[in-house]
C-alpha positions as CSV (number, residue, x, y, z in Angstrom):
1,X,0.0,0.0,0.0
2,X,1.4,3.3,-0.8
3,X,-0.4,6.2,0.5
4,X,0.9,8.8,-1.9
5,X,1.5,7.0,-5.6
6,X,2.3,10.1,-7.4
7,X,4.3,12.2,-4.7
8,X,8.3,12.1,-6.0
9,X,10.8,10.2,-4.1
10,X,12.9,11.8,-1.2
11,X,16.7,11.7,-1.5
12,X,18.8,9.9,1.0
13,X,20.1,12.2,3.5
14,X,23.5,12.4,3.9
15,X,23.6,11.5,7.6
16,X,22.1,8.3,7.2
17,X,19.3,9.1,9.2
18,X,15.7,8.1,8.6
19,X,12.8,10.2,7.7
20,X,9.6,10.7,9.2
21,X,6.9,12.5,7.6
22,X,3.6,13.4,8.4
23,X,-0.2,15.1,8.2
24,X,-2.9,15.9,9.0
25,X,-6.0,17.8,8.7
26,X,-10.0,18.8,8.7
27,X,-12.3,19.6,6.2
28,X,-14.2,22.5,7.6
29,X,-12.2,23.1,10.6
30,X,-13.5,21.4,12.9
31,X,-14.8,18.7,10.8
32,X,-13.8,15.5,9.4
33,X,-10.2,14.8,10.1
34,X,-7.4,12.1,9.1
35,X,-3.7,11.4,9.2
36,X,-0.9,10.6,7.1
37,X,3.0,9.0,8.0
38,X,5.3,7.7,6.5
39,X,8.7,6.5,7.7
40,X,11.5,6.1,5.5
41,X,14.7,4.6,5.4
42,X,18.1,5.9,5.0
43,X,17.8,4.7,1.3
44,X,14.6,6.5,0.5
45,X,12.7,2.8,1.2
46,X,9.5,3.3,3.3
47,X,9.4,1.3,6.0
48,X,6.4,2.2,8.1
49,X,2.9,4.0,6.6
50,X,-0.4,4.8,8.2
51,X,-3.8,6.5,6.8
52,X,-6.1,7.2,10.2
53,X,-9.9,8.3,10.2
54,X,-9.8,10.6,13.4
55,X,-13.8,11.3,13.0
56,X,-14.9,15.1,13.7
57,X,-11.7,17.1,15.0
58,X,-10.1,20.5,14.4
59,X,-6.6,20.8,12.0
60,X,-4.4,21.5,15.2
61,X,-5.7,18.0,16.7
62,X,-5.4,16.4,13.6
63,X,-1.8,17.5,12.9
64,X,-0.9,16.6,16.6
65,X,-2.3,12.8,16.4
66,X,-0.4,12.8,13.1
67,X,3.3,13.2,14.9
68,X,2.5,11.6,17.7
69,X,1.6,8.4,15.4
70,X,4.6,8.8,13.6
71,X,6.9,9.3,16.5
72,X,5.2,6.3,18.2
73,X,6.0,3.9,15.5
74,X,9.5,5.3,14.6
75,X,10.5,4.7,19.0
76,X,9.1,1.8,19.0
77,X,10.8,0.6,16.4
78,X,13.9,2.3,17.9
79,X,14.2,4.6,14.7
80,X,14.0,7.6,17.3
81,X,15.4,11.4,17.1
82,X,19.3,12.4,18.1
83,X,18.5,13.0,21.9
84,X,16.7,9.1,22.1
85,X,19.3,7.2,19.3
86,X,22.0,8.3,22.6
87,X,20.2,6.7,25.4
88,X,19.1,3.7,23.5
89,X,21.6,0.7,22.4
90,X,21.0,-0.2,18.8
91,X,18.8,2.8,18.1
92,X,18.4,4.5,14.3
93,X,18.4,8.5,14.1
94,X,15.2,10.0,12.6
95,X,14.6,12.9,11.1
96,X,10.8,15.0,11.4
97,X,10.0,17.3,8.7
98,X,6.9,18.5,7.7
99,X,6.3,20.6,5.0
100,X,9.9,22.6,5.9
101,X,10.7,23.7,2.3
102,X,7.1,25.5,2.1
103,X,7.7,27.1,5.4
104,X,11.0,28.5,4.9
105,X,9.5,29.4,1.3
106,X,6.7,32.0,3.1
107,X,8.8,33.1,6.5
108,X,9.7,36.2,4.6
């Protein structure tokens, strides 16, 4: 199952690290809402996806539940950010991005 057939493929990072990217949102705001992750590999290989139903919630909810998903998944499968991969033997870095590029597109 791939949740997004069309979207491009993400470049390895240079670090080795994996990738963890997510979303979410309403329709109407508060309305519908639902979730997307996806964890990826050093290589660009996804590893981990999820497409959640959250029923009637606001965007802000909906975007939470989306990283906490994601960062649920990637810990317990010990693919966990710089300040975890230190405390835990045999642990994977991660990376979170969400949306980043568009951000630093509109921040001035």
């Amino acid at each position: 199952m791939t949740l997004f057939p069309s979207a491009k493929p993400i470049p390895t990072t240079a670090t080795g690290a994996y990738l963890l990217q997510f979303d979410g949102g309403s329709r109407g705001n508060p309305g519908p809402g639902g979730i997307g992750v996806t964890l990826k590999d050093p290589s660009g290989k996804t590893v981990y996806e999820l497409a959640e139903h959250l029923g009637h919630c606001t965007s802000n909810v909906a975007e939470y539940t989306a990283l906490v998903r994601g960062l649920e998944a990637a810990i317990a499968a010990q693919t966990v950010t710089y300040d975890f991969a230190r405390l835990m033997a045999g642990a994977k870095e991660v990376k979170c991005s969400q949306f980043a590029d568009e951000i630093i597109k509109h921040l001035g």
